[in-house]
C-alpha positions as CSV (number, residue, x, y, z in Angstrom):
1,X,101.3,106.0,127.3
2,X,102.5,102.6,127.4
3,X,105.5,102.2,124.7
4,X,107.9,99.9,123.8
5,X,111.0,101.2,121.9
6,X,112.5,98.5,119.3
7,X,116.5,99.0,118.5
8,X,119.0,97.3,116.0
9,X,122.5,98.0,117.9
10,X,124.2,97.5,114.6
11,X,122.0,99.3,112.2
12,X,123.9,102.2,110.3
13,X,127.1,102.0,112.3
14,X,126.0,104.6,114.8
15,X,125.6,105.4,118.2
16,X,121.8,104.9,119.3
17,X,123.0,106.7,123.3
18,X,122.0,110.3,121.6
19,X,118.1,109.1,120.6
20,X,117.6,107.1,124.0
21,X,118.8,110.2,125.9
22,X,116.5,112.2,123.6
23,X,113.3,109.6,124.3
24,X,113.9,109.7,127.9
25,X,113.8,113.2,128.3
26,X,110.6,113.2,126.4
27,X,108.8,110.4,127.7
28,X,108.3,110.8,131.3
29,X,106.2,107.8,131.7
30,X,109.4,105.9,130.7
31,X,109.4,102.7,128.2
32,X,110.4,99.4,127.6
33,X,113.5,99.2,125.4
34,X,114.3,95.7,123.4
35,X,117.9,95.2,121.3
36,X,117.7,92.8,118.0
37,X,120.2,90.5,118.3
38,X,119.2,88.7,114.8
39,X,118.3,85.9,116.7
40,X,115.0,84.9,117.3
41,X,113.6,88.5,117.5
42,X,110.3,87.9,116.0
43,X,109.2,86.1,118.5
44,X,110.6,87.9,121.4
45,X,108.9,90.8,119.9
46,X,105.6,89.0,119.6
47,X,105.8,87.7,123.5
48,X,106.7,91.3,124.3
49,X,103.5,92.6,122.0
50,X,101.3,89.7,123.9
51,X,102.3,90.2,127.0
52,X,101.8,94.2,127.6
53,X,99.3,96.9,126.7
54,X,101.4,99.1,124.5
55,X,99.9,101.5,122.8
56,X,102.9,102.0,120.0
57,X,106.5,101.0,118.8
58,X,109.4,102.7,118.6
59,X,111.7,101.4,116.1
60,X,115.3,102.5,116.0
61,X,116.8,101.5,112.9
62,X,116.3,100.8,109.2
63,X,114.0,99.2,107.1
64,X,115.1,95.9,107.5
65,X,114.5,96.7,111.6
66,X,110.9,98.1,110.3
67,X,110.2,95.1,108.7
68,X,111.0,93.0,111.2
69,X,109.0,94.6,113.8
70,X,106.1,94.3,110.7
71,X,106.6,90.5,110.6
72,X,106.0,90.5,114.4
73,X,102.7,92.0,114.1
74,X,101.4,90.3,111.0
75,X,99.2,87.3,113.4
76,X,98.4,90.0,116.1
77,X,96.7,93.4,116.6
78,X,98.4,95.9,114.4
79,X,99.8,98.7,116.7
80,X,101.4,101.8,115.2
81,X,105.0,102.8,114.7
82,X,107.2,105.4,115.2
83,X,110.0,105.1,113.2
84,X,113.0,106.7,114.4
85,X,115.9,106.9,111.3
86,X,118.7,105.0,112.3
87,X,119.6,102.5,109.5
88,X,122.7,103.3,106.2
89,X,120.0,104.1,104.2
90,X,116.4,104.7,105.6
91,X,114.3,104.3,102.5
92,X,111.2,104.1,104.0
93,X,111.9,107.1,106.4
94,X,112.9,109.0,103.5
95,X,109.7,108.1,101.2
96,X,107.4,109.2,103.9
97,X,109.4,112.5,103.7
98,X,110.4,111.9,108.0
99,X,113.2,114.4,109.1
100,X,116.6,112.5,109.8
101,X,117.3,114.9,112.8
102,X,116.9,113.1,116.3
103,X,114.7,115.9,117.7
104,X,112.5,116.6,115.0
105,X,111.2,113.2,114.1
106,X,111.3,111.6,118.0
107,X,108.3,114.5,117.9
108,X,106.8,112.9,115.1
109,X,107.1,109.6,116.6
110,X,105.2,110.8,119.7
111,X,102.7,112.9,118.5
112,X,99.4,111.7,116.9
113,X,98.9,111.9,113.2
114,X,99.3,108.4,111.8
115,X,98.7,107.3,108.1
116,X,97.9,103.8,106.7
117,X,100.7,102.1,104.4
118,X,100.7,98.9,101.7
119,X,102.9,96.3,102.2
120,X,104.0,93.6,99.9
121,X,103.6,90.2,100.8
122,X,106.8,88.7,98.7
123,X,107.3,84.7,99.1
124,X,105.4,84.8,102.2
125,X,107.8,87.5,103.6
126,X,106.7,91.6,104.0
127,X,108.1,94.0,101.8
128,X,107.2,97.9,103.0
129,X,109.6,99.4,101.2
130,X,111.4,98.4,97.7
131,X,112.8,94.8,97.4
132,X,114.7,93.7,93.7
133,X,116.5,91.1,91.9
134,X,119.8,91.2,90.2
135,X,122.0,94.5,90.5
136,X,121.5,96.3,93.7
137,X,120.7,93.2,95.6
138,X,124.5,92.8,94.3
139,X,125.8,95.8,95.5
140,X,123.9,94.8,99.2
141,X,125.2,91.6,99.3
142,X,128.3,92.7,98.8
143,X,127.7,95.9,101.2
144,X,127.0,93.0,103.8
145,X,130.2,91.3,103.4
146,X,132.3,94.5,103.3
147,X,133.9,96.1,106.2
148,X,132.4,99.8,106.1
149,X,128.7,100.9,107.0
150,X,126.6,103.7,106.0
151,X,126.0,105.4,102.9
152,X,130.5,105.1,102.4
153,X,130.1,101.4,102.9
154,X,127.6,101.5,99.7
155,X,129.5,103.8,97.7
156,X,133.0,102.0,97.4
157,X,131.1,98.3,96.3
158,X,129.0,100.2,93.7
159,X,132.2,100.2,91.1
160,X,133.2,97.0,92.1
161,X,129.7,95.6,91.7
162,X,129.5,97.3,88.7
163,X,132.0,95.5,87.1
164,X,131.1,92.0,88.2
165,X,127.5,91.5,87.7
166,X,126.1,88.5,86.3
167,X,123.4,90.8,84.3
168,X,121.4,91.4,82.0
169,X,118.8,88.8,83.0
170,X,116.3,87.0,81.8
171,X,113.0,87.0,83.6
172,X,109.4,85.9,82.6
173,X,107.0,87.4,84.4
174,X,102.6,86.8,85.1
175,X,101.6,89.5,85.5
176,X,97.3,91.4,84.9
177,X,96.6,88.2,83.3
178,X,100.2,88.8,80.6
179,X,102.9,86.9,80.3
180,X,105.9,88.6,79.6
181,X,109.9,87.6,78.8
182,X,111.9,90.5,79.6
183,X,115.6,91.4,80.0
184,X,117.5,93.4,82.7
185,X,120.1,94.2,84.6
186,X,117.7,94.6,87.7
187,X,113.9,94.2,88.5
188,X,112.3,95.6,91.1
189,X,109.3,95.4,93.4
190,X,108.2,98.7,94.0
191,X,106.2,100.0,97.1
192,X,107.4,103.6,97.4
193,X,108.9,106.2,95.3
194,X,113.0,106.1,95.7
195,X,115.3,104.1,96.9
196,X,117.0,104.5,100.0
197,X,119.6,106.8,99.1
198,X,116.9,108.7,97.7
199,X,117.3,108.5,94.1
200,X,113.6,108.9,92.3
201,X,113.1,105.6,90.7
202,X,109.3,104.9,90.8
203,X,107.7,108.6,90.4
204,X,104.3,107.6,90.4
205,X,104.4,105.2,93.5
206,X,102.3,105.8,96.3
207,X,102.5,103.4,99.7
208,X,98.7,104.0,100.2
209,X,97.4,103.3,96.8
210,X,96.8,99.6,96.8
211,X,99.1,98.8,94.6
212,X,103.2,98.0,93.2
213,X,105.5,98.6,90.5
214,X,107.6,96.2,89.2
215,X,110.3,98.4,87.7
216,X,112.8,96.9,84.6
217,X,115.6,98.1,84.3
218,X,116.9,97.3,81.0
219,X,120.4,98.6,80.4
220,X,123.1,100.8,82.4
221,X,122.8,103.9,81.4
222,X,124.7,106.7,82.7
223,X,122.8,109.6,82.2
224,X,119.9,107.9,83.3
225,X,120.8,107.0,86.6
226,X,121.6,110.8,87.4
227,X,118.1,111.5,86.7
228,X,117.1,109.4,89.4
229,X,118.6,112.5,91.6
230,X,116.4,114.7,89.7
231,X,112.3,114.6,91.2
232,X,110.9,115.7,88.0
233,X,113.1,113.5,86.0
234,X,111.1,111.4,83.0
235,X,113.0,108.2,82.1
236,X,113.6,107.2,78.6
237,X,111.5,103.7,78.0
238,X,114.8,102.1,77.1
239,X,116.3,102.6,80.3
240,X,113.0,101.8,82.2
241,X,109.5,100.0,82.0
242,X,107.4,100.6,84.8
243,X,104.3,97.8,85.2
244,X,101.7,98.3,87.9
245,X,99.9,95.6,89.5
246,X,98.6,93.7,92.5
247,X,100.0,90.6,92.2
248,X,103.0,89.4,89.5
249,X,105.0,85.7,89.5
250,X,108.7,86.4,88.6
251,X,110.7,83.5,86.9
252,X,114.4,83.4,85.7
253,X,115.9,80.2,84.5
254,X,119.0,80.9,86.7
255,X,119.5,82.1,90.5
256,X,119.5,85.6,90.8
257,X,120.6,87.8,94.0
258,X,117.6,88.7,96.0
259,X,117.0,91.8,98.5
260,X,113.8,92.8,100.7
261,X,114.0,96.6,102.1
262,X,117.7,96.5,102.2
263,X,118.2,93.1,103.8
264,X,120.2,90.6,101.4
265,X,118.1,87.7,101.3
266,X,119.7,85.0,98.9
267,X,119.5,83.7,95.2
268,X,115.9,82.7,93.5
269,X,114.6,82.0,90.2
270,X,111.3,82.7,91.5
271,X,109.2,85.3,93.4
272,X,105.6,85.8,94.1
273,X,104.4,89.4,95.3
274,X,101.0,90.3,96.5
275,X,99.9,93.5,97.2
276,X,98.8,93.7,101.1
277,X,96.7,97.0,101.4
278,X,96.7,98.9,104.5
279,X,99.1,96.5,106.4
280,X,101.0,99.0,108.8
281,X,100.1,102.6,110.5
282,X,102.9,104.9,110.9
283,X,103.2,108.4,112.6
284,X,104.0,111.2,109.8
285,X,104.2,114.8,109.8
């Protein structure tokens, strides 16, 4: 089995030596290993891809490092992908319910069931997990300018952030043939069920279904954002207005901080998201 193993040295602030000792010892046939270095990596990828028969990808890292390796694949054969947690928050590890342990889901990465997942196509640029405008593309931005990594580097800018956002905002959205004016302090493109520190905020997403949520977050609210902590939690319809589709244009008279899957991206006043069914294969439990 010819693989190719994908890392981001810099992902999560941790050591990747323990997994590549782990994948060694479990793939005797060996495997070629290539390190993002945030410059130019689609494309190296893509010559990689071209050049050799692999028959998957290994990717050590987080979403961002998932999405990446998507983007690489989006003009050429589709292989499937291991995904091997390494990232501050792993959302889209979490939402497929994959083990965080080394040994447990390198197995998963090497063995054989696979499953299908959406993607959102989001201003030309794929979306697998949960992407959003206003407050937590905030708090990443910020995350991304601080000094600490992992889930501590999050935690200290969330009072901070808190404090200084520019919300609520105004956004007018097209969306199942509506148009809507809506206000919020964050509004989010939904492909999965949590975000990646795995609070519940879209309980009926699915990454297979064909479909995304835009999810509005109207107000802070306290006792509602504990409930995202809680699986079975129900949110009150002041808090949070959940609006399926396939394909909504978001507008904002103002610039507004943008995120895709964890990766700051910069400020828009508009985004276009299409639903892309059945855009990526992944190995799962």
């Amino acid at each position: 089995m010819k693989i190719l193993l994908v890392i981001n040295p810099i992902s999560g602030d941790s050591d990747k030596g323990p997994i590549l000792n782990l994948l060694r010892e479990n793939i005797t046939t060996g495997f070629e290993i290539f390190k993002t270095t945030g410059e130019g990596d689609i494309k190296k990828i893509q010559n990689l891809i071209t050049s050799n028969e692999f028959e998957r990808i290994l990717v050590a890292g987080g979403d961002g490092t998932i999405k990446l390796v998507a983007e690489a694949m989006k003009k050429q054969e589709s292989l499937p992908i291991g995904i091997l947690p390494a990232g501050s928050a792993n959302g889209l590890a979490n939402d497929l319910d994959l083990p965080l342990e080394p040994e447990e889901f390198i197995k998963i990465a090497l063995g054989d069931h696979k499953k299908s997942i959406d993607a959102i196509k989001i201003n030309g640029e794929l979306c697998l997990h949960i992407s959003d405008l206003g407050l937590n593309a905030e708090l990443i931005r910020e995350y991304e300018q601080g000094s600490f990594r992992g889930k501590f580097g999050y935690a200290i800018q969330t009072i901070p952030t808190l404090f200084s956002t520019e919300g609520p905002y105004d956004f007018t959205i097209e969306v199942n043939g509506e148009t809507l004016n809506k206000k919020g302090i964050m509004l989010a493109i939904a492909n999965s069920k949590k975000f990646g520190t795995g609070a519940i905020v879209n309980a009926d997403g699915k990454m297979d279904d064909g479909i995304f949520e835009l999810l509005l977050f109207k107000k802070l609210d306290v006792i509602e954002v504990f409930k995202t902590f809680n699986k079975g939690a129900k949110f009150s319809p002041e808090f949070l207005e959940v609006i399926p589709s396939k394909k909504a244009i978001i507008k904002s008279k103002k610039k507004i901080d943008f995120q895709i899957d964890g990766e700051y991206c910069k400020t828009l006043s508009e985004v276009e998201a299409i639903i892309e069914p059945q855009a990526l294969t992944v190995f799962v439990r």
